[in-house]
N, C-alpha and C positions, 0 to 999 in steps of 0.2 A: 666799885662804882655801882648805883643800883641802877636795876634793870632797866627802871623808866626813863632812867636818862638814857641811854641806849637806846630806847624807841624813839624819845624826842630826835637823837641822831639822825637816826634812819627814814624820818621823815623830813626834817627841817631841813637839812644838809642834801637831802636830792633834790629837795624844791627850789632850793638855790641855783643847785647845778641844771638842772632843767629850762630853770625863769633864765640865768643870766650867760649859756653856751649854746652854740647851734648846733642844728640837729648833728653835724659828724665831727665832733669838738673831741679830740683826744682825752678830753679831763675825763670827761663820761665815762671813759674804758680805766684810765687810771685809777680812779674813785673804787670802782666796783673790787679790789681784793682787801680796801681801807672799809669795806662797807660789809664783806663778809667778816672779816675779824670782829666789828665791832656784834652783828648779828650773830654769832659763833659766844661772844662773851655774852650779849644777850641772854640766848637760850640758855648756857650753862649755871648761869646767874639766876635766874627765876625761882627756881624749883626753892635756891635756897632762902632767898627775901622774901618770898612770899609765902611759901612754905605749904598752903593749899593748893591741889593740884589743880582747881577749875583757875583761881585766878592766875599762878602761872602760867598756864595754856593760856589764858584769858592773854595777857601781856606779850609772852611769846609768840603767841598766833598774830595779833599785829603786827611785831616786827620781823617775823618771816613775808608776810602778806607785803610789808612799806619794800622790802630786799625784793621780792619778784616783782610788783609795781618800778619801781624803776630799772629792772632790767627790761619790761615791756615797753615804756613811757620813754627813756634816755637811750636805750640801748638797739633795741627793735622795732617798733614804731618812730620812733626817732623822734618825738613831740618838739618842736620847735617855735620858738614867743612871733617869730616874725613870721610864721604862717598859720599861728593860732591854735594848733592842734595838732597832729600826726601828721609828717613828710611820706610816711609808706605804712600802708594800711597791711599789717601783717595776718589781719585774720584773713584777707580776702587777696591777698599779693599783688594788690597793684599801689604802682607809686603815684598815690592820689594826693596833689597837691591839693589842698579844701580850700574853696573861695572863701576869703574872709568875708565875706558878706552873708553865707550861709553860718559859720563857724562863732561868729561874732569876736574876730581873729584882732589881736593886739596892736597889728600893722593901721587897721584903720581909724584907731583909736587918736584920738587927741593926746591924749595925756600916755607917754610913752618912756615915763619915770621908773623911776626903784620899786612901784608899789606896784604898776603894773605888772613887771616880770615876778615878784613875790608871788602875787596874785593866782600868775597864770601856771607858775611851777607848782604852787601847792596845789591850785584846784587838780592838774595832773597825778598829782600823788595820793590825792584825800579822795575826790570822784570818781572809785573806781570804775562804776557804774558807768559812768559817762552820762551822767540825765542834765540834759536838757543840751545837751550837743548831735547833731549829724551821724555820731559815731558811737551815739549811746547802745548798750546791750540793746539785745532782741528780746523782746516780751517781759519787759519793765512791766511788772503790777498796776494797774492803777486804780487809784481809791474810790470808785468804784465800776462794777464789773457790769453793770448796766447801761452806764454814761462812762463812758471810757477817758472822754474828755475831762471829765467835771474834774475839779481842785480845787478843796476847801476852803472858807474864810480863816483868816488865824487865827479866831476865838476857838473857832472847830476845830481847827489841828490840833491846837494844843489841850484842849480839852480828851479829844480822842488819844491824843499820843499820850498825854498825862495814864488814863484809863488804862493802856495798852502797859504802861512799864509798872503799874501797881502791882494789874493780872499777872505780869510775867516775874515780880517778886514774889506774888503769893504763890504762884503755880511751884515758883524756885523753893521755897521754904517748905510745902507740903512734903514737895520731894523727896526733901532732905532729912524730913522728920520719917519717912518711910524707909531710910536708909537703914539696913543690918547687917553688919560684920558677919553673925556668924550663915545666914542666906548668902552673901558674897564669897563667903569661902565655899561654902557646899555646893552651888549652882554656878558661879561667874568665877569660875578658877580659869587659868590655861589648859588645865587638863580638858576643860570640858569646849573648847573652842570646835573641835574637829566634830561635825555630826554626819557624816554620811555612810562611813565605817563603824561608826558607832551606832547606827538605828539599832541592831538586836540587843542592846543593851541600856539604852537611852530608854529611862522610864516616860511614863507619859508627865508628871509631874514635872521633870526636868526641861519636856517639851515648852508644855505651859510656861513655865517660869522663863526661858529664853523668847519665848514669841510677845509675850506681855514687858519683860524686860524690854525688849529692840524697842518697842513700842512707847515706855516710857522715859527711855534715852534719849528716845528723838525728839518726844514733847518735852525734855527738861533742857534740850540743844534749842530747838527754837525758842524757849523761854526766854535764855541766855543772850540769842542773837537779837532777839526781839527789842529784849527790856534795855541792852547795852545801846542799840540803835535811836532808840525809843528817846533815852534819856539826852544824846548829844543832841539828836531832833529838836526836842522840846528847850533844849538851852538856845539852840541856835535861833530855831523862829520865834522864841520869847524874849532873846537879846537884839529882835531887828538883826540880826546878822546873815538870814538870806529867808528865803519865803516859805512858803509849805510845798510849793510845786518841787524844790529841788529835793523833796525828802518823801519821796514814792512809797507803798509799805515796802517792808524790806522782804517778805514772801507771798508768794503765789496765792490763786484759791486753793483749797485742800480738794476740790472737784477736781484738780489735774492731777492727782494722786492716782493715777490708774497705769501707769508703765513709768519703767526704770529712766527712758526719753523723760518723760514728763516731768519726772518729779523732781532729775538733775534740770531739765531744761525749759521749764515753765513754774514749778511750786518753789525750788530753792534759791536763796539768796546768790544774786549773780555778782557779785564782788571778786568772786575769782576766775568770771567766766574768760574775761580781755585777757588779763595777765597769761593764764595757762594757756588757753587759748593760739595766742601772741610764739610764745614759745614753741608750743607745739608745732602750729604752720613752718615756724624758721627751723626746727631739724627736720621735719618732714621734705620743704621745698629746698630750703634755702644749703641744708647742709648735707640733707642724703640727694637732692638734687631732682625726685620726685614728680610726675607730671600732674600737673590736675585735672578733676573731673572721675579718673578711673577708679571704678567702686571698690577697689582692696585697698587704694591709696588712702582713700576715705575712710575705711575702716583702720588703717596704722594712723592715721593721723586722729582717729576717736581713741583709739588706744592710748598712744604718745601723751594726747590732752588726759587722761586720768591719770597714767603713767605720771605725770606731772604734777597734779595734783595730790598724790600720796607724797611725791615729795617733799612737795609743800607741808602738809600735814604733818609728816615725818618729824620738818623741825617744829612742830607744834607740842610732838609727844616728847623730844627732847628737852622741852623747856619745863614739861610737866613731869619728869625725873624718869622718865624711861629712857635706857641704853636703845643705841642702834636697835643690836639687833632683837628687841624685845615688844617693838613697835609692831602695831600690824597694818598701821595705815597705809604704807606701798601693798600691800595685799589686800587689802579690805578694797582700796581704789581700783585695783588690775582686774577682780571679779568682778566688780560692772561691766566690766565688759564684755567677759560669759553672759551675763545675763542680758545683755542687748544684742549679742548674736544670737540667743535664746529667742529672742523678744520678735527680732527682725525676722526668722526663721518661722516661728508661729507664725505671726503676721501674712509671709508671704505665701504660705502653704494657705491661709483659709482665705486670703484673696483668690487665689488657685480655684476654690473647689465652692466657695458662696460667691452672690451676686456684690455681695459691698461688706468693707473691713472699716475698721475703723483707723481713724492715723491716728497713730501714736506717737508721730515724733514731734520733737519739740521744734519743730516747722509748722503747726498746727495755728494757723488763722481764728481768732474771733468765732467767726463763723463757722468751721468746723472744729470747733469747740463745742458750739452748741448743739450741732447734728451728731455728738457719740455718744450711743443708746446708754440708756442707766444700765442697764445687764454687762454692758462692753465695760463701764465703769467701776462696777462692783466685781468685777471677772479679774480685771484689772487690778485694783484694791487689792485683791486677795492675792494675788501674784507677788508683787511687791513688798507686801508683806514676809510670805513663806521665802523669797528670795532675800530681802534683807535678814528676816533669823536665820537662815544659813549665813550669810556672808558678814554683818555687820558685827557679831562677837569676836572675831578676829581684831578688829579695832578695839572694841568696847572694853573686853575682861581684861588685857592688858593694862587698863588706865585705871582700874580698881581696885588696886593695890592696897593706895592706900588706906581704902573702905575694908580690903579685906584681913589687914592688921588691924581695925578697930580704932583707927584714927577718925577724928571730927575733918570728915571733908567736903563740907557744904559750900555750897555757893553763897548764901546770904549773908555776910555778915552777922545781921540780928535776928531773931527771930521773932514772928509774930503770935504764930501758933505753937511753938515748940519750948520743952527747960532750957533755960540759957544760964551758964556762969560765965559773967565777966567777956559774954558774946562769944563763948564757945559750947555746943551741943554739950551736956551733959549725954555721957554715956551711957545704956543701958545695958547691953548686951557688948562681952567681948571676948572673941573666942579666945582658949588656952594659948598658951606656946607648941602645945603640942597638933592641935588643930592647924593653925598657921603653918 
């Protein structure tokens, strides 16, 4: 069976179970070993119908993403149609029934039909985000950073979202045309993952090429998240099917790009913040039994939450033809966390011995947003940078595989600026059998 039925599964079939059981409804728990198997045949499946490793992932990554979504939404938050929304709010642990009048909860609705509970299960499943509910993520982007309020006409969205998914084809296709087998086997091997041990023999050339690489991986991941966002946006507010307010941009300013907080907890897409999140608090509180408030327990529970997130990830790399153990995303996610004890430790050392630091965490207000110095910001910058080329080739050269056998593994489809036969990359360069 192909893969994308599988995903339709893992969405359609929780949004049922969600719209039409209450929140502590047996099936919820029953469903969820019918829901890994099919997400297990998912991922296994991808790699080979699709046969490119970005759209695998591409395909995979949602239905890992729809499988943790409803273990937040059905399972732990307990989202239920007769209270509108979450019975027990697990990022914050309290069992917060939400007034339907805030919620804009199903109970006070007139019409209390089939379409309703559809309705209410998918938005649960599809709005990860949570925008325009009570219980929406912290530091939602808004279009624009001036007027925090404003929210465009629809000729505007769509004109601007149209703009956004071309840029993010064209950025995709340059990309791909930059792409070399025989630079991916000489600089983006596994061999060359580990740099700390390695500095006395790490040329400087190698430097370059892994700090420039991290660099153009992440502009060719945002392109990817962008233009896919972009695209369902623009179908949805040009089919009347919901407005431009529920389709926020999907990343931050690149100004919050100054600490590792920041960039996971103000510039990156928060789609997976609820979910991992969700999870996290419930082994933290709920299963190691935990107190809140105590600053270590907050730190296991920052952990826990990346900890979870490489999971996630994990089945992302499996669906993109990498073995268990060949993956680096549970590794690449666990070092953020070095680097926010890093982060937190500076931090509190120059609070210590100057008059004013700047906040860095992604608690950071509006307004202290705009009180941190440009030096603090470009200090920052640069931090984040040298901390991701350490940490983020662990994830990266493992997925380049199959770049580094001289396979066409582009994101585009077509291309615009590049040779195309029959809309596959004509190959230039490709290393021996013996290089490989």
């Amino acid at each position: 069976m192909h893969p994308l039925v599988h995903l339709l599964a893992l969405v359609i079939i929780p949004s049922l179970l969600v719209g039409y059981t209450s929140a502590q409804s047996f099936l919820r728990f029953a469903f969820l070993p019918i829901f890994t198997l099919i997400l297990w045949q998912c991922a296994t499946l991808c790699h080979s119908y699709l046969v490119r490793m970005p759209w695998a992932g591409l395909v995979g990554g949602h239905a890992v993403s729809f499988f943790f979504q409803y273990i937040h939404v059905a399972l732990i938050s307990r989202f239920d149609y007769a209270n509108g929304g979450p019975t027990a709010d697990a990022t914050k642990g309290l069992d917060a029934k939400l007034q339907t009048s805030d919620t804009g909860g199903m109970a006070t609705k007139a019409g209390r039909g089939y379409l309703d509970r559809i309705g209410f299960g998918w938005d649960a499943m599809i709005n990860a985000r949570g925008v325009g509910k009570p219980y929406a993520v912290r530091n939602l982007p808004p279009f624009s950073s001036s007027n925090p309020s404003y929210v465009p006409s629809r000729a505007e969205f769509l004109t601007r979202t149209a703009a956004i998914a071309v840029a993010s084809y064209l950025t995709l296709d340059v990309l791909d045309s930059l792409s070399d087998p025989v630079v991916a086997w000489k600089f983006f091997s596994n061999a060359n993952i580990p740099l700390v041990h390695r500095l006395g023999i790490i040329t400087g050339e190698e430097l370059a090429i892994r700090i420039v690489g991290t660099v153009i991986a992440g502009i060719g991941l945002i392109a990817v998240q962008r233009g896919v966002y972009s695209i369902f946006a623009f179908l949805s507010v040009g089919l009347r099917l919901s407005d431009p307010a529920w389709w926020p941009p999907f990343h931050g300013s690149l100004s919050s790009i100054y600490s590792l907080r920041s960039i996971w907890g103000l510039f990156w897409h928060q789609m997976n913040t609820r979910r991992v999140s969700a999870i996290s608090h419930w082994l933290v509180h709920d299963v190691l039994k935990l107190p809140r408030g105590h600053v270590l327990v907050r730190y296991l529970r920052a952990f826990s939450t990346l900890l979870t997130s490489g999971v996630l990830h994990l089945g992302v790399d499996i669906a993109s033809g990498l073995a268990v153990h060949e993956s680096g995303a549970i590794r690449f996610f666990s070092t953020q966390f070095i680097g926010i004890i890093i982060e937190d430790t500076a931090i509190w050392l120059y609070k210590r011995f100057a008059r004013s630091a700047p906040d860095l965490s992604e608690r950071s207000t509006t307004t202290r947003e705009k009180d941190i110095k440009l030096w603090h910001r470009v200090i920052g910058m640069i931090w984040v940078v040298l901390f991701l080329s350490w940490s983020y080739p662990s994830y990266m050269y493992p997925l380049v595989y199959r770049t580094r056998a001289g396979y066409d593994d582009g994101v585009v489809p077509w291309s615009v600026i590049g040779e195309r036969t029959d809309g596959v990359t004509t190959q230039i360069r490709r290393p021996s059998h013996e290089q490989i």
